[in-house]
PASEBA-1860 file (N, C-alpha, C; in nm, 3 decimals):
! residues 88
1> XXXXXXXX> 0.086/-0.118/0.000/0.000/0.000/0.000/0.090/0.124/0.000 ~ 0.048/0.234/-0.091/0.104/0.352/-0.058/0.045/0.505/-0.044 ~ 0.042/0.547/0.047/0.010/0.654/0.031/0.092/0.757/-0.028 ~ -0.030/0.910/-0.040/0.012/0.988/-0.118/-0.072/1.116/-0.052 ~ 0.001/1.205/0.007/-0.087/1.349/0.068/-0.075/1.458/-0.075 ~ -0.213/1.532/-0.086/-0.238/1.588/-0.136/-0.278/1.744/-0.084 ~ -0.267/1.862/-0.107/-0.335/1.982/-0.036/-0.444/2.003/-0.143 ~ -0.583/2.036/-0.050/-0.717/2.105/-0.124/-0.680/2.245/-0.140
9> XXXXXXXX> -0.753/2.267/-0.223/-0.737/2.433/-0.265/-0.830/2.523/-0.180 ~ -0.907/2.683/-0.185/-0.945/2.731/-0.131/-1.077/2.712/-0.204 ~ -1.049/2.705/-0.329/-1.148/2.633/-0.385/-1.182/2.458/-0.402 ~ -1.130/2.405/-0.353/-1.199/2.251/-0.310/-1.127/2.157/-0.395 ~ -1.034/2.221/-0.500/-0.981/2.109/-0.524/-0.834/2.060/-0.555 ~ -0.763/1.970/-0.571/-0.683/1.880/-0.533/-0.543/1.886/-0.642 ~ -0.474/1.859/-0.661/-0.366/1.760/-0.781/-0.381/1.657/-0.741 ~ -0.394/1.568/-0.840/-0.393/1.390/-0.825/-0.254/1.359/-0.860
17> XXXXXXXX> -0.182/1.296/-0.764/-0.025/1.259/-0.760/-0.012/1.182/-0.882 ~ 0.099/1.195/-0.963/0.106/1.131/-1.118/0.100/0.979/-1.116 ~ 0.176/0.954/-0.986/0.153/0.800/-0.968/0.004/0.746/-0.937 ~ -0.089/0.835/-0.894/-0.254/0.771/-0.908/-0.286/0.785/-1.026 ~ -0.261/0.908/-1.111/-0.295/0.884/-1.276/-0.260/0.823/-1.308 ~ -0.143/0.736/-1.296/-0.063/0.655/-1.433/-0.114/0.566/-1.367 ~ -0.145/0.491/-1.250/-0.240/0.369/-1.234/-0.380/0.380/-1.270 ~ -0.444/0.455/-1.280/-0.570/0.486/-1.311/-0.538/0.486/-1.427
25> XXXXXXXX> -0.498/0.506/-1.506/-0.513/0.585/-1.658/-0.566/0.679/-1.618 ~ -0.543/0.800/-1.579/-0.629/0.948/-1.597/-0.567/0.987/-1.689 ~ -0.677/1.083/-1.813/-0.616/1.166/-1.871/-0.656/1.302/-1.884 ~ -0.634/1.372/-1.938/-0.724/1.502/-1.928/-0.821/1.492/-1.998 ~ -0.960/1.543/-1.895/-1.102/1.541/-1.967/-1.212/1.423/-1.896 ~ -1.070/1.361/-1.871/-1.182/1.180/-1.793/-1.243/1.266/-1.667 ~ -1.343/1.145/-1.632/-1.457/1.158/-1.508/-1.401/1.075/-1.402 ~ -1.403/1.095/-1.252/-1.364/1.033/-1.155/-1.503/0.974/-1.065
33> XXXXXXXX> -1.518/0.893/-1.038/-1.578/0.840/-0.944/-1.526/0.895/-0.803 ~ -1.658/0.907/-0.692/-1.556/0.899/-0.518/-1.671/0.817/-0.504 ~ -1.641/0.727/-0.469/-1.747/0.620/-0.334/-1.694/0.641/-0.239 ~ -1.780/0.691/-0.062/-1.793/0.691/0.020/-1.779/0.561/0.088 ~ -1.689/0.479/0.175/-1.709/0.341/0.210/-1.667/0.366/0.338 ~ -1.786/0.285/0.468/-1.787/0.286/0.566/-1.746/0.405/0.643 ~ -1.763/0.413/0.762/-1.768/0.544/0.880/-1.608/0.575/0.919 ~ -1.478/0.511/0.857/-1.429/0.567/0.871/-1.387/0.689/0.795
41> XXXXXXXX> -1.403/0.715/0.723/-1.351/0.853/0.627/-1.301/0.802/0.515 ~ -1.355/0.661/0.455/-1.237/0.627/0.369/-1.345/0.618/0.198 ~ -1.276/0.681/0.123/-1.341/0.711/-0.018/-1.250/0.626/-0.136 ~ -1.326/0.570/-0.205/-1.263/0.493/-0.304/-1.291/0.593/-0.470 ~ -1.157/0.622/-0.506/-1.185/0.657/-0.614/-1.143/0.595/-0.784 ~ -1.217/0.581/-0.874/-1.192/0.538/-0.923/-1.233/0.611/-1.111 ~ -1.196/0.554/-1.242/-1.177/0.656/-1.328/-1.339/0.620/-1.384 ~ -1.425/0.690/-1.434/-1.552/0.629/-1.472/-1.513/0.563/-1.637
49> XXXXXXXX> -1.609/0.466/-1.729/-1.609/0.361/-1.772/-1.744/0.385/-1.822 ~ -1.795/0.456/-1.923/-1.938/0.475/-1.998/-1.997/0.323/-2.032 ~ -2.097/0.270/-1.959/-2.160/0.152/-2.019/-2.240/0.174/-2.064 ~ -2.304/0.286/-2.103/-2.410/0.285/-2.247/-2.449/0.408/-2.346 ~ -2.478/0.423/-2.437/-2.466/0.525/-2.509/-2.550/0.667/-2.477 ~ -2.653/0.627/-2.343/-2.726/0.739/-2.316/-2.615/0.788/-2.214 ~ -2.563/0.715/-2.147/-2.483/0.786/-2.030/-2.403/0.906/-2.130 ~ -2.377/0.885/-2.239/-2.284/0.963/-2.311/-2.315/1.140/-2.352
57> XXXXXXXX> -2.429/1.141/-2.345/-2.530/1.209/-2.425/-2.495/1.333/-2.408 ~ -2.437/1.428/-2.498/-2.426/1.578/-2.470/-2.273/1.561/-2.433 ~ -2.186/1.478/-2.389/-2.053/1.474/-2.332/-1.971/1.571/-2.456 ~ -1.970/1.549/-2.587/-1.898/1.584/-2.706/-1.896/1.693/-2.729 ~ -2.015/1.754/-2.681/-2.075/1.895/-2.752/-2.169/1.877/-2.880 ~ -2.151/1.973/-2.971/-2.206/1.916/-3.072/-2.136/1.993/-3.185 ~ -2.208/1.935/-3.343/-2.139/1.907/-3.441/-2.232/2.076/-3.526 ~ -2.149/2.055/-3.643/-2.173/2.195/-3.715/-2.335/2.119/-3.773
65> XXXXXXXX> -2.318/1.936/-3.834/-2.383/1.902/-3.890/-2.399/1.797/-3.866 ~ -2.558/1.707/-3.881/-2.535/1.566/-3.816/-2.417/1.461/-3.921 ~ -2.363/1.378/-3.855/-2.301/1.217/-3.956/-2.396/1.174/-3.936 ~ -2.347/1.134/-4.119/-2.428/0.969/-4.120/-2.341/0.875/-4.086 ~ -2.436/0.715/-4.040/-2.384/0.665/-3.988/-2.195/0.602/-4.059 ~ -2.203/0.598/-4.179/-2.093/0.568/-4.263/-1.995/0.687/-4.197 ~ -1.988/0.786/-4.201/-1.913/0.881/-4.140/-1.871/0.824/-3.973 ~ -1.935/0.830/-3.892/-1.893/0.813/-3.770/-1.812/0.694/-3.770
73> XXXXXXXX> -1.852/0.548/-3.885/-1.788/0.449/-3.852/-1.632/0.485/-3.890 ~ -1.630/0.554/-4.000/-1.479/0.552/-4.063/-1.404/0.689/-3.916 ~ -1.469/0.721/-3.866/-1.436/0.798/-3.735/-1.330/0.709/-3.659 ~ -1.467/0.661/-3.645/-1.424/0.525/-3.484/-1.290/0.443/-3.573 ~ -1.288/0.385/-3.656/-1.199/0.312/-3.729/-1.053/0.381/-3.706 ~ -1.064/0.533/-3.785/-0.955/0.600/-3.794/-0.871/0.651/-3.648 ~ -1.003/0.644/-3.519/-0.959/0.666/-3.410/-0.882/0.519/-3.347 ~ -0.956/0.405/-3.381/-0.876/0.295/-3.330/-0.749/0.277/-3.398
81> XXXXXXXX> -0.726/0.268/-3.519/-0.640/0.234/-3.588/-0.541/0.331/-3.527 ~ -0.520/0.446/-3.497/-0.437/0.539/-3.436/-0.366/0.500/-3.275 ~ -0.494/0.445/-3.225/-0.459/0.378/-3.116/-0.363/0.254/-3.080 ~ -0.390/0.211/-3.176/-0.353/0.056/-3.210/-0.194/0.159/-3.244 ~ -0.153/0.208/-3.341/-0.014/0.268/-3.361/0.029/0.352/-3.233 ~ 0.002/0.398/-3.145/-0.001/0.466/-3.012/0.049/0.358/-2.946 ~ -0.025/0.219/-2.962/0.023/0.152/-2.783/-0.072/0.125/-2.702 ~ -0.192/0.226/-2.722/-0.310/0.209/-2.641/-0.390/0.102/-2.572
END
């Protein structure tokens, strides 16, 4: 186990020590979970994980114009395939 002290701001919030991002995968933009667990003070945090396409809704912003669906696929494609050369 290791800990890691952090200072809150005056405004409430934190730096996450690089060693909790790089185990988490955080990157900039991701969502964090805090679960509250039991009465001692102890919070589990963890990186959120979209399981369905409504959870998504509005996250992107939006577009000048809708895609069709042929468009978005060669999207997703061109985004994996990038990934796949990344390491991801």
């Amino acid at each position: 186990m290791s800990e890691m002290i952090s200072t809150v701001t005056s405004k409430g919030q934190i730096t996450i020590p690089a060693a909790v991002r790089e185990y988490l995968g955080i990157k900039q933009g991701d969502k964090l979970s805090f679960i509250i667990e039991g009465e001692e003070g102890e919070v589990r945090v963890k990186r959120v994980r979209y399981r369905n396409v409504e959870s998504l809704r509005g996250i992107a912003g939006s577009l000048p114009k809708p895609l069709s669906w042929e468009e978005m696929l060669e999207i997703a494609h061109e985004d994996r395939a990038q990934e796949i050369v990344d390491g991801e």
